[in-house]
N, C-alpha and C positions, 0 to 999 in steps of 0.2 A: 341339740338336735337329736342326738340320739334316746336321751332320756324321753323326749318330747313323742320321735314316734315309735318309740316301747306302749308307750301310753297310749296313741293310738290303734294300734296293733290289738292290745291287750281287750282294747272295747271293741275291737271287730272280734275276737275270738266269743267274748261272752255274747256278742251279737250273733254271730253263727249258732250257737250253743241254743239261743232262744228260740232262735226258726226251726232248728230240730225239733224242740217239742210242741213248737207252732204245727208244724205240718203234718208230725206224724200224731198228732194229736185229732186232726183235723177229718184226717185221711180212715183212723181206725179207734179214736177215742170219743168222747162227747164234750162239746161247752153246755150241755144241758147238764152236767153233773156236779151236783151243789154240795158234793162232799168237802172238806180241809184240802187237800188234795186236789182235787178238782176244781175249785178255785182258785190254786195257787197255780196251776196249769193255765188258766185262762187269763193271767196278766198278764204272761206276756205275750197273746195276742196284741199286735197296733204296736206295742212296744220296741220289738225288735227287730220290725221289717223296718219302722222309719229311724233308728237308729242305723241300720245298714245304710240306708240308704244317703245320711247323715254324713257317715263318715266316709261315703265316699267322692260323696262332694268336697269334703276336705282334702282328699289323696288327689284328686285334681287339680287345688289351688294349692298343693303342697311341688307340686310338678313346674308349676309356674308364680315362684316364689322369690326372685331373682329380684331386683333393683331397677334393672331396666335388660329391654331386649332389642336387638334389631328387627328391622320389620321381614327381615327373612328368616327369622328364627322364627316371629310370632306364626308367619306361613304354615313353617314345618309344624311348629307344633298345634296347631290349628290342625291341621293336615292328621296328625298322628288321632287328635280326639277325635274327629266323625269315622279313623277308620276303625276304631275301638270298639265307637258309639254303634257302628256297622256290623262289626264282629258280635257283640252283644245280641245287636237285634235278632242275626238270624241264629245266633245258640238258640235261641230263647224262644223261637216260636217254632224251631224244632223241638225245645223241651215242650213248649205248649202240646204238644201232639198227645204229650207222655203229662204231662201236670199242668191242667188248664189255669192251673193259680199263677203260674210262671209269673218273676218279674223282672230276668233279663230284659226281656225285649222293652219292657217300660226304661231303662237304665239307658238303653242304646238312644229312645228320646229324651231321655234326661241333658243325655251326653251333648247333644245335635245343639238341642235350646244353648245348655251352659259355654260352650264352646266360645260363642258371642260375647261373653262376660269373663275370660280367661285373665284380661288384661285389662278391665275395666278397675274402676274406683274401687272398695269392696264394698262400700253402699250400695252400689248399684246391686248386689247381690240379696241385698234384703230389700229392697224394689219389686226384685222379681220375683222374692216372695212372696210380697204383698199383693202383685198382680197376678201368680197364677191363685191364688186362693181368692180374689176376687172375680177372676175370669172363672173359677169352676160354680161360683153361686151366681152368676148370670146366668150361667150356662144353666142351673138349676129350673128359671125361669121359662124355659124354653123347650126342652127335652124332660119329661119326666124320668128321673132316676132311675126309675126300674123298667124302662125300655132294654130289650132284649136279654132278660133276667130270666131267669127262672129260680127264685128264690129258694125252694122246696130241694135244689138239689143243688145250689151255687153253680151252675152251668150258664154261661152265655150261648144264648141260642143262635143269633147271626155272624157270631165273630170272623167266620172265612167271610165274610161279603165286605162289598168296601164300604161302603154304610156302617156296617157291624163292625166293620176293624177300625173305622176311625173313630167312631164314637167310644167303644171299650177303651182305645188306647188313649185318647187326649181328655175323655171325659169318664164315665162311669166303669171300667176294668175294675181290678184289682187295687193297683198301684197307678193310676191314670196319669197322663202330664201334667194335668191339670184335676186338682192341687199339687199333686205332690213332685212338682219340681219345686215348692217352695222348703222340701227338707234337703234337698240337692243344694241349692242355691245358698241356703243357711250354712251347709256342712261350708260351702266355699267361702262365705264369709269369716266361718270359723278358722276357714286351716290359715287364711291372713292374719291371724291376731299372734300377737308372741305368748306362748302356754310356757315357755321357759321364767315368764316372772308372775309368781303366786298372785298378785293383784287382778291376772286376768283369769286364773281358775278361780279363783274366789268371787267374782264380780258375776262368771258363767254358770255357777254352779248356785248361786242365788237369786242370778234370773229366774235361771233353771226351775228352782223353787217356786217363786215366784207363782210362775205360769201355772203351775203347776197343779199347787194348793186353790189359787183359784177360781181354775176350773174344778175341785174336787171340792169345795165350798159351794161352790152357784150347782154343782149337781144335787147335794145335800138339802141347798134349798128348796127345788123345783118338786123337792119328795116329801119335803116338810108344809111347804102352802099347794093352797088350790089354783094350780096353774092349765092353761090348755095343752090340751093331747099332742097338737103340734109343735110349741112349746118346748114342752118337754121329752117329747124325741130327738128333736133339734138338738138338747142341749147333752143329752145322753148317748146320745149315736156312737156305736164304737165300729171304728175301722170301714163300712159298709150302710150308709153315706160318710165323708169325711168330713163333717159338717166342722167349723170354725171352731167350737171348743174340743173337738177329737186333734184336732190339727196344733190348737195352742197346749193342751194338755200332754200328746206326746211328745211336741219339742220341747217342752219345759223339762221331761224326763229325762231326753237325749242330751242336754247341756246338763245337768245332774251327772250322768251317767259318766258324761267324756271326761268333765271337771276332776271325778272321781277319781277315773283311771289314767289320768296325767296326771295328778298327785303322788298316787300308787306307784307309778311308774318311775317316778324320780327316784321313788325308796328302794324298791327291786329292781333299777336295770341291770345291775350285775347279778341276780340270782341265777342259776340253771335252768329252773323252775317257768321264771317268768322266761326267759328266752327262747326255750321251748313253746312254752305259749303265744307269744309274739309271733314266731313260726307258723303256728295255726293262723293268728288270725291274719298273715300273709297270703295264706292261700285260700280265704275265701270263696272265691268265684271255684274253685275245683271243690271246694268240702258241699259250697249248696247245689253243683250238679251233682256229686255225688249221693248225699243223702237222699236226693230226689229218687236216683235210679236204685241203686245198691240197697240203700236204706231202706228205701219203700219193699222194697222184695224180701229182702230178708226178714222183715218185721213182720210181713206177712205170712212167710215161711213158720217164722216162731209160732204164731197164732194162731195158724190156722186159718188165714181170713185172705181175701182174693183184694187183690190189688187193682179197683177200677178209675181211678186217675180224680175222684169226686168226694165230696163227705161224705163221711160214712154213712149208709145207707145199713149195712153190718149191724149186730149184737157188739157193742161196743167193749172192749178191754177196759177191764181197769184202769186210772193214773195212773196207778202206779205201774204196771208193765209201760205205759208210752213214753212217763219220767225215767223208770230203769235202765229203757231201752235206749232213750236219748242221752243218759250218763254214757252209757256202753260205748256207744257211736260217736261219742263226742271225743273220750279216752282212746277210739282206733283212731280217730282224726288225729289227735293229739300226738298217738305213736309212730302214724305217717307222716306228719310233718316234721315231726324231728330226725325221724332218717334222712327224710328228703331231701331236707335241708343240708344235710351233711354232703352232698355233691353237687345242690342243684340252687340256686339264689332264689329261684322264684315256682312256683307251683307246676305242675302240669299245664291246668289250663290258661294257666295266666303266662306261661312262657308261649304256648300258642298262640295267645292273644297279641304278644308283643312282637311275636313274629310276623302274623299276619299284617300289623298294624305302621310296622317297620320303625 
């Protein structure tokens, strides 16, 4: 257990690491920039928001991992997830105020939906994968995508309205419920599997593949034959529609990814190093509000450049200052959670969290 969530840990950390340079990439860099560099910037875009998101579906089903419960326990801890799920929402659409991309408050619905599924079969959990990624392309049907979009500057235009808040959040957002309770729900099917015997990282990590290659195959084609416009945006879409091969493509990375670093982890959990690291990626939820607020400012400070909560609009920085700056930030992360660690079990905001939550 312990070698198991090192491994976990250790892919929340690289997970965090990737949405630094997602964001402050986003915020003061360009994904129009086709240099080496700037390329390697833009994978992980899609990459390592649904990996977060992954694994923390799994820290849910690692919560209620027990044999059997009584029906007053399942209560309580039913009870514990929507006040979590609750906490979450409103960090999160106060950070909305400050960073419209927010995806607490998507996590707080993640939470609400999975809660239902706590103590289910773990099938059921890939169920409800399958139907929210088919409820989000019905939903396609009905509401054109770029209702309340403003494309040209990544702004949702009606989002205080209740019209505009239910449809951003369960449908076209950022991180909507729909799809993407179905990487929620996968992480929970995940964290029921046993990763202490090599059969099942080796089995996940070549799904993983799998999925993976392709969608990165059937993209290669659709640029090799003469196929329609629709087509092939459909099949290329990154992140902004979620369209079914963005959805299969990045889970197939996420079980790579985890596979990876539960291997890894078996072989370092006694390192210094890596338990240091494991520390960071414990405190997740305090490093991505941080970076949000602290990061955003001070990067902006470095640069010279005005921090307005939207894509760059700015003379964009170099990669390399957003990657430098995201090493930088990642190594203070790094140095605060290892102090912190030394007094405190759990993060700042994740000790709030559990207070409020009881």
């Amino acid at each position: 257990m312990k070698q198991r969530i090192i491994g976990f840990d250790l892919a929340r950390a690289y997970a965090i690491f990737g949405m630094y340079i997602v964001n402050f990439n986003i915020v003061f860099g360009s994904y129009q920039d086709t240099s080496l560099l700037g390329r390697f910037l833009s994978l992980f875009s899609g990459n390592s928001s649904t990996v977060f998101v992954m694994l923390a579906g799994m820290g849910l089903a690692l919560m209620t991992n027990r044999a059997e419960y009584t029906g007053e326990e399942k209560r309580r801890i039913r009870k514990t997830i929507h006040r979590r799920g609750l906490f979450l929402f409103a960090i999160g659409l106060l950070l909305y105020v400050w960073w419209p991309a927010d995806i607490l408050h998507f996590y707080g619905g993640y939470m609400h939906f999975a809660a239902f599924l706590l103590f289910a079969d773990k099938c059921f959990c890939l169920w409800a994968a399958v139907f929210s990624i088919v409820i989000f392309h019905l939903l396609l049907l009905v509401i054109p995508y770029e209702t309340g979009w403003n494309f040209d500057t990544l702004q949702y235009k009606d989002f205080w309205t209740i019209e505009g808040f239910l449809r951003n959040t369960l449908y076209n957002g950022w991180n909507p419920v729909f799809p993407w309770l179905a990487y929620f729900t996968t992480g929970m099917y995940l964290g029921r599997l046993n990763w202490s015997e090599k059969r099942t990282q080796r089995s996940m990590f070549l799904t993983g593949v799998g999925m993976y290659v392709s969608v990165w195959i059937l993209q290669l084609l659709v640029n090799r034959f003469s196929v329609s416009t629709d087509l092939k945006f459909y099949i290329e879409a990154d992140y902004l529609p979620p369209f079914l091969p963005f959805m299969l493509s990045t889970t197939g990375f996420g079980l790579m990814l985890i596979a990876v670093f539960v291997r890894l982890g078996n072989r370092v959990s006694e390192n210094p190093l890596a338990k240091s690291l494991a520390n960071t990626g414990r405190m997740t939820l305090t490093h991505y509000i941080s970076h949000l607020t602290v990061g955003m400012l001070l990067l902006a400070f470095l640069t010279d450049k005005t921090y307005i909560g939207q894509v760059n609009t700015q003379e964009p920085v170099h990669p390399a200052v957003v990657f430098g700056f995201s090493v930088l930030y990642f190594a203070v992360s790094y140095g605060f959670s290892k102090l912190w660690s030394r007094r405190f079990e759990n993060g700042p905001f994740e000790t709030l969290m559990r207070k409020v939550s009881g």
